[in-house]
C-alpha positions, -999 to 999 in steps of 0.1 A, spaced: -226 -245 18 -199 -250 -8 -223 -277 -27 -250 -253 -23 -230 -227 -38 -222 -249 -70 -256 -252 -82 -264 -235 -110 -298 -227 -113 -332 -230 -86 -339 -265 -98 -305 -283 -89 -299 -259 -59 -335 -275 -44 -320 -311 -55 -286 -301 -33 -305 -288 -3 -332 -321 -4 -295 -343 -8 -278 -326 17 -308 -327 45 -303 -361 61 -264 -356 70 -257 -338 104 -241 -308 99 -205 -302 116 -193 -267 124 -161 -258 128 -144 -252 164 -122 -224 173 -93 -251 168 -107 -261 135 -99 -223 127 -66 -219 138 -58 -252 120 -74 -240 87 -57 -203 95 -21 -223 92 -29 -248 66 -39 -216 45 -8 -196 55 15 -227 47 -5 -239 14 -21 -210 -6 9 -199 -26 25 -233 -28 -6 -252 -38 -34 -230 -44 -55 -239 -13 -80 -214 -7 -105 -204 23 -135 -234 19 -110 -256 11 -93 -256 46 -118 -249 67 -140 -282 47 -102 -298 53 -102 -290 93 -134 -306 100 -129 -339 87 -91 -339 101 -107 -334 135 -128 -359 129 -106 -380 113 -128 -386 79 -121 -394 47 -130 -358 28 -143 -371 -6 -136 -344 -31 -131 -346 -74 -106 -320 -66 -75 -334 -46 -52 -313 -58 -61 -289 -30 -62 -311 -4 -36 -338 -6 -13 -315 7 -28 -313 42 -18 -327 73 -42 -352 87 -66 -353 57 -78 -385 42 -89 -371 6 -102 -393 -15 -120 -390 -50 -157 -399 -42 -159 -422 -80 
């Protein structure tokens, strides 16, 4: 939702959503949300974490996934995330 959401105009939104359609899609569990709910508590202030960026974070430390994201600023600080920059 959060590449969705960058697009800027019709054209590369329908370029994000044709992209995005062959990966499975992975929602979050209840302990995904308590994990994301402490990560943001701990990290917000501290490091400027925000709402997408944990709950994107729990996921892929439940899955234990590299997260591939140009901004690891926000996530390096999170327990049991792999982030990575994706080039």
């Amino acid at each position: 939702m959060e590449t969705v959401e960058g697009a800027t105009n019709r054209v590369k939104r329908a370029q994000t959503i044709r992209f995005l359609r062959p990966f499975r899609l992975e929602h979050p569990t209840e302990d995904d949300n308590r994990w994301a709910m402490r990560q943001l508590a701990r990290f917000h202030l501290s490091h400027g974490v925000q709402l997408q960026d944990v709950m994107i974070a729990s996921v892929a430390a439940r899955l234990a996934i590299p997260l591939y994201t140009t901004n690891l600023k926000h996530f390096l600080a999170l327990p049991s995330v792999d982030a990575r920059k994706p080039y």
